[in-house]
C-alpha positions in Angstrom: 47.2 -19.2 -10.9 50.5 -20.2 -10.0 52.0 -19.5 -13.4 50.6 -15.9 -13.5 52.4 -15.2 -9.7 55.5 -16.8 -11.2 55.2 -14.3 -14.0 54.8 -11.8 -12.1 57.1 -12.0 -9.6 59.5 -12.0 -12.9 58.2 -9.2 -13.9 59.4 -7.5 -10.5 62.9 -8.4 -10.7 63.0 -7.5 -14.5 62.1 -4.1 -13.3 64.0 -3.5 -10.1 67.0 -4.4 -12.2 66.1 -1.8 -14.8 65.9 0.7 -11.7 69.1 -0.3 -11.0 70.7 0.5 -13.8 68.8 3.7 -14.4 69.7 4.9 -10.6 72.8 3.8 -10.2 72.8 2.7 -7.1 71.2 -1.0 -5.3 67.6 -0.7 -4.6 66.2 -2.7 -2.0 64.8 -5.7 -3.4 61.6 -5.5 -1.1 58.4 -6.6 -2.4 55.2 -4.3 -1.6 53.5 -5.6 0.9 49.8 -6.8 -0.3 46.6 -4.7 0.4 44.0 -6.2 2.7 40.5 -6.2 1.7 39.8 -3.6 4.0 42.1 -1.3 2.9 40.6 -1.6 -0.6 37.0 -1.0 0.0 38.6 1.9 2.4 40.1 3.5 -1.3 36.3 2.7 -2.6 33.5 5.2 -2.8 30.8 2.3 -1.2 27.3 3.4 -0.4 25.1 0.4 -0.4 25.2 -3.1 -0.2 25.1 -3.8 -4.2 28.1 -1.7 -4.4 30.0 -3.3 -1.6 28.8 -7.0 -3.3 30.9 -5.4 -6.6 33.8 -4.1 -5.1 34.4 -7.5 -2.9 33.8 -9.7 -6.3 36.5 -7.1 -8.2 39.1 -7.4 -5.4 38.6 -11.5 -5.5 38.9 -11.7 -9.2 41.3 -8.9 -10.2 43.2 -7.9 -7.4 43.7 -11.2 -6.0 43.7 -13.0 -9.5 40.9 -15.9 -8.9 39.1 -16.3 -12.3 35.3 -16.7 -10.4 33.8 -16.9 -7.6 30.7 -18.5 -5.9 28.5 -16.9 -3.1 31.2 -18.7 -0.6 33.8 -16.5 -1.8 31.6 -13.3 -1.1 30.9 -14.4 2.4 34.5 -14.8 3.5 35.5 -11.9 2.1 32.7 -10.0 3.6 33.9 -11.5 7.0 37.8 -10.6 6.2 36.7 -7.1 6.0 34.7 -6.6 8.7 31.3 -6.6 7.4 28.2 -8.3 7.6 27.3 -10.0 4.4 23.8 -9.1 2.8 20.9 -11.7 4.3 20.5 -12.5 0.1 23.7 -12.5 -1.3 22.2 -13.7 -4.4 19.8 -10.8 -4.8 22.8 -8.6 -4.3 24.3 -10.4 -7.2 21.5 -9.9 -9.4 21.1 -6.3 -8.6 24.8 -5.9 -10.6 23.5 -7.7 -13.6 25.0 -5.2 -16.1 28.5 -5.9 -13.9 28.7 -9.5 -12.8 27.3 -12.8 -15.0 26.9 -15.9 -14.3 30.0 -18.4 -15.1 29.7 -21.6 -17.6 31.6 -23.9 -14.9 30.5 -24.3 -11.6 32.9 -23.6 -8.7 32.8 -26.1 -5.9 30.0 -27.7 -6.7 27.7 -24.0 -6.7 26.9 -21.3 -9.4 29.5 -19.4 -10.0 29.9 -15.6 -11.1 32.4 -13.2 -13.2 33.0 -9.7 -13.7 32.4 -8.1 -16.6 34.8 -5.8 -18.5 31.9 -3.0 -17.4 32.4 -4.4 -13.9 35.5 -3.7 -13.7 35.4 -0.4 -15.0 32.8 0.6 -12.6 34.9 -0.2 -9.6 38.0 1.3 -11.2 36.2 4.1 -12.3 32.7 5.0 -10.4 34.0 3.6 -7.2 36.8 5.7 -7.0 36.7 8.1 -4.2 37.0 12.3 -5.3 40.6 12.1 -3.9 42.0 9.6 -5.6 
């Protein structure tokens, strides 16, 4: 995790210095600020609980860059956006089968769950709101 930030963060200077050169001038070496959960369900076309489940396991795995994540994970992140989490998280799980599977490791003891590449397009794609 630590080595992909580092990477990253590389990857930022490595292009503001390209920017640099191609503009001419300094460019503020500012860093975006990051996107809340909130915010990213707010970009989401979200109309039931299943999809909410999807889009919260999506922004823990791929926007946030944590490989899985256990029924734990989607409770806190339910509560850092402001919403109540689904009595049966589980069931919500299972109905994204064709989206999320179940991890060979364990995380923290507990089952623990993945997206799959059709996950991820579904948020990216059939979660995207008509203005985007």
């Amino acid at each position: 995790m630590n080595e992909l930030k580092t990477k990253i963060n590389d990857l930022e200077k490595r292009v503001i210095k390209l920017e640099e050169k191609i503009l001419g001038n300094k460019i503020e070496n500012k860093r975006p600020k990051p996107q809340s959960i909130r915010e990213f369900l707010s970009t989401k076309n979200i109309n039931n609980d299943r999809e909410r489940t999807l889009a919260i396991a999506y922004f823990f795995e791929v926007v946030e860059g944590n490989e899985l994540f256990n029924v734990n994970d989607l409770k806190k992140y339910f509560s850092l956006a402001k919403f109540k989490a689904p009595t049966n998280l589980n069931d919500q799980i299972n109905k994204n089968a064709n989206f999320i599977m179940e991890a060979k490791d364990k995380k923290e003891g507990m089952k623990a769950w993945t997206l799959t590449d059709t996950g991820e397009k579904e948020v990216e794609n059939n979660l995207r709101k008509e203005n985007e």
